[in-house]
C-alpha positions, 0 to 999 in steps of 0.5 A, a space after each residue: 785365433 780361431 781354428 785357422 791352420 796353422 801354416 795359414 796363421 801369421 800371428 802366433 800367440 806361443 811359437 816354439 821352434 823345435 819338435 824335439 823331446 824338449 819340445 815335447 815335454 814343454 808342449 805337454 806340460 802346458 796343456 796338463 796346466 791349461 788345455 785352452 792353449 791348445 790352439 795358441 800353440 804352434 810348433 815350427 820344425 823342417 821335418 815336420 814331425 816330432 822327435 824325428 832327427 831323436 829317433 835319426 840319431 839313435 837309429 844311425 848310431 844303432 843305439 838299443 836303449 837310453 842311459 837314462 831311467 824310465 821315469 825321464 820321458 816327456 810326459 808330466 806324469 813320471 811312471 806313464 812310461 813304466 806304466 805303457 811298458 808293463 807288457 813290455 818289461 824286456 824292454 827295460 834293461 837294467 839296472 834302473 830301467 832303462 828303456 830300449 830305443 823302440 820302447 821310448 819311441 812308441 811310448 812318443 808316439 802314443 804320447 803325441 796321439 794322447 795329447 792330439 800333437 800330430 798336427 801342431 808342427 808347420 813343416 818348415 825352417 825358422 830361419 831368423 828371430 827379429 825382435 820387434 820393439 814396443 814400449 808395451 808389447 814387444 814381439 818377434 818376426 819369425 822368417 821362414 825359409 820359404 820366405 814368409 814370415 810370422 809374427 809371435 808374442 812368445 817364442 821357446 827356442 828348443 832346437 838344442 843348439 849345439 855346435 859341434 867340436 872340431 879338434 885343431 889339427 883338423 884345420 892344418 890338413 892341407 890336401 882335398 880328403 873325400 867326405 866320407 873319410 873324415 866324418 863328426 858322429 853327428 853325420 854318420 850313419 852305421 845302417 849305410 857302411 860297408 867296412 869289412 877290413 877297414 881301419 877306423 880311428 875314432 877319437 874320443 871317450 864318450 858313449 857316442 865313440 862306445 857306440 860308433 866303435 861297437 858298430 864298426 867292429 860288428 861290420 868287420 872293420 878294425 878299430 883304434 880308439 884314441 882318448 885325451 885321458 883315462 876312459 871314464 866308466 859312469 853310469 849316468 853323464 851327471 850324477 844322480 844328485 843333479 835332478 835333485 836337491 842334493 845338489 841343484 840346492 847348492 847349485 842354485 844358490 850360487 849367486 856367481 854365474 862363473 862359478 856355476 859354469 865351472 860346477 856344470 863342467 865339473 859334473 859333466 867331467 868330458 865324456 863317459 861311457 857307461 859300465 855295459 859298453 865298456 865291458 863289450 870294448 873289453 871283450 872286442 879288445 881280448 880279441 885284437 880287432 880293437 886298440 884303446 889309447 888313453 891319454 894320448 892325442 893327435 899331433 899330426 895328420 896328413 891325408 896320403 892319397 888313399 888313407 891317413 898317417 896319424 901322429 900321437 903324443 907319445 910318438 906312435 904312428 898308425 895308418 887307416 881308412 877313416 878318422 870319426 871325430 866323436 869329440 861332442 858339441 858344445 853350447 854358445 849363444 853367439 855361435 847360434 843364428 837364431 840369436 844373434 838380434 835378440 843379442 844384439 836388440 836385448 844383449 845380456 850378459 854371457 858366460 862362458 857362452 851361456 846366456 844368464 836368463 831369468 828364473 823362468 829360462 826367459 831372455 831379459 827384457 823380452 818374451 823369449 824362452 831358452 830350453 836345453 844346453 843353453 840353459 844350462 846356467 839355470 838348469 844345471 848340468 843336466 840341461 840337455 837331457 830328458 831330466 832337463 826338459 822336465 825341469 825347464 818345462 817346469 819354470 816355463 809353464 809358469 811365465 806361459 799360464 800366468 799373464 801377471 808375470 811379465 818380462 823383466 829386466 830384474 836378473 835373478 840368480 
């Protein structure tokens, strides 16, 4: 491949799309094993730069650390993060060490410094996987939405993938509402509102919902929150004993891929909020600006002109100005683009949305790599997160340094 620029390629031995945290951890991962891959590597992201829709989402949020543990970060080395905080230790908030937002950020960024990563990413979008069959040498056309394409001998798809979650009453609204009054977390951004003396319903009981109603009591609104079921109060979204053999061996041995997408959903249990939000939505609530209601749902909305009237269950009404669905996405093969030919080329059995992949996170029959939710089945309920990539990165590295371990079509559980 030479010293080409990367937008100048138009084969590529090692695409990954996404310039994410899993994305990252990967990356980093690969060149701690075999440095040589260094010009093999090429990262495909819109935006160009690492971490950068991450560092939106935390920022638009104003969310001031992780939930996870200083030794989750994308670095192979578990204590580099502790190790650059050592001058920074305020940064770290207890209990166990959880990094503060700008803390993990610039530890990121000297990370991607460290490794000389800034300029691995073409900035554009991949907008189609077409398999390429060969008895020998299977292959993928990468279209780009600039409308040239590439060819790659290996792709890792890290985008994270998730669709977000509508609840159903969404749909039976029948009147035109503007924009900005009926909003998923994932579009809002709390640096932009002015809502002094608005009424905010937020429904839902993750950390997202915590977060979003933090930041709208702080800009004068008065918030309801409105959640299916009693409000979870955990530290982390997965037990501990899932980055670990406490549970990932039992989890591991299970040969029944249904079983195992119920042990996922029984480990993540819906959403949770962490003991240090709940305790400031407590305080919020003494003073009569917040109103929490578990174990309840909405069974109507209608849009009245200038704000909503909302149903519950339990019969109550309430009027306010804008309704944030803080209700998460969720993980389906068949709902992302991206994958539909190599479904429809290689197809593989699919549980409950989640693709049975290899051990090495590889889609059967072909050269192509699953990390984050999608993964799940392999990886455990912790897919999605920091511990996650880690985890992936470590049964992808070796499908990516070892030739001798081929695509196969033996499905090992």
């Amino acid at each position: 491949m030479g010293s080409s620029p990367p937008h100048l390629l138009t084969k590529i031995d090692l695409a990954i799309i996404g310039s994410g945290p899993h994305a990252l951890t990967l990356v980093t991962h690969l060149l701690k094993k075999r440095q040589k891959l260094r010009s093999k590597i090429v990262v495909f992201d819109p935006s160009g730069k690492w971490i950068s829709q991450w560092e939106r989402q935390f920022a638009a949020l104003e969310i001031p650390h992780l939930r996870s543990p200083a030794v989750h970060h994308p670095d192979p080395y578990p204590f580099a993060l502790r190790k650059f905080a050592e001058s920074r230790l305020d940064e770290l908030f207890p209990p166990y060490d959880l990094p503060g937002t700008r803390l993990f950020e610039d530890f990121c960024q000297d990370l991607i410094r460290c490794w000389d990563l800034e300029d691995k990413i073409i900035p554009t979008k991949v907008i189609r996987i077409q398999p390429l069959s060969h008895p020998i040498y299977p292959r993928f056309r990468l279209w780009l939405e600039n409308g040239k394409s590439m060819i790659a001998r290996r792709v890792v798809l890290a985008t994270g993938s998730s669709q977000q979650q509508i609840p159903d009453w969404v749909s039976q609204i029948e009147s035109p509402i503007p924009e900005d009054r009926l909003a998923h977390s994932q579009t809002i951004d709390l640096r932009r509102l002015r809502l002094t003396n608005e009424r905010i319903l937020i429904v839902g009981g993750g950390l997202t919902s915590g977060h979003l109603a933090i930041g709208a009591l702080s800009r004068g609104a008065q918030v309801q929150m409105m959640i299916r079921r009693q409000l979870q109060e955990k530290l982390f979204d997965a037990e501990p004993g899932w980055l670990g053999p406490k549970y990932l061996k039992g989890f591991e041995a299970e040969s029944d891929w249904e079983k195992r997408w119920e042990l996922i959903q029984q480990a993540r249990n819906g959403g949770s909020m962490t003991p240090a939000i709940v305790t400031q939505l407590r305080r919020q609530e003494r003073t009569g600006k917040l109103k929490i209601n578990q174990n309840t749902q909405i069974v109507w909305v209608e849009w009245l002109g200038n704000n909503w009237l909302v149903k519950y269950t339990n019969g109550d009404e309430y009027e306010c100005d804008r309704i944030w669905l803080s209700t998460g996405t969720r993980f389906d093969v068949h709902s992302e683009p991206l994958l539909s030919e190599v479904l429809q080329t290689y197809p593989i059995p699919v549980v409950k949305g989640l693709p049975v992949l290899d051990n090495y996170l590889r889609w059967s029959g072909c050269s192509l790599f699953i990390m984050g939710g999608l993964a799940a089945l392999q990886i455990g309920p912790t897919a999605r997160n920091l511990s996650g990539a880690r985890m992936a990165s470590q049964k992808i590295v070796p499908a990516i340094v070892k030739s001798s371990i081929a695509p196969s079509l033996v499905r090992s559980a």
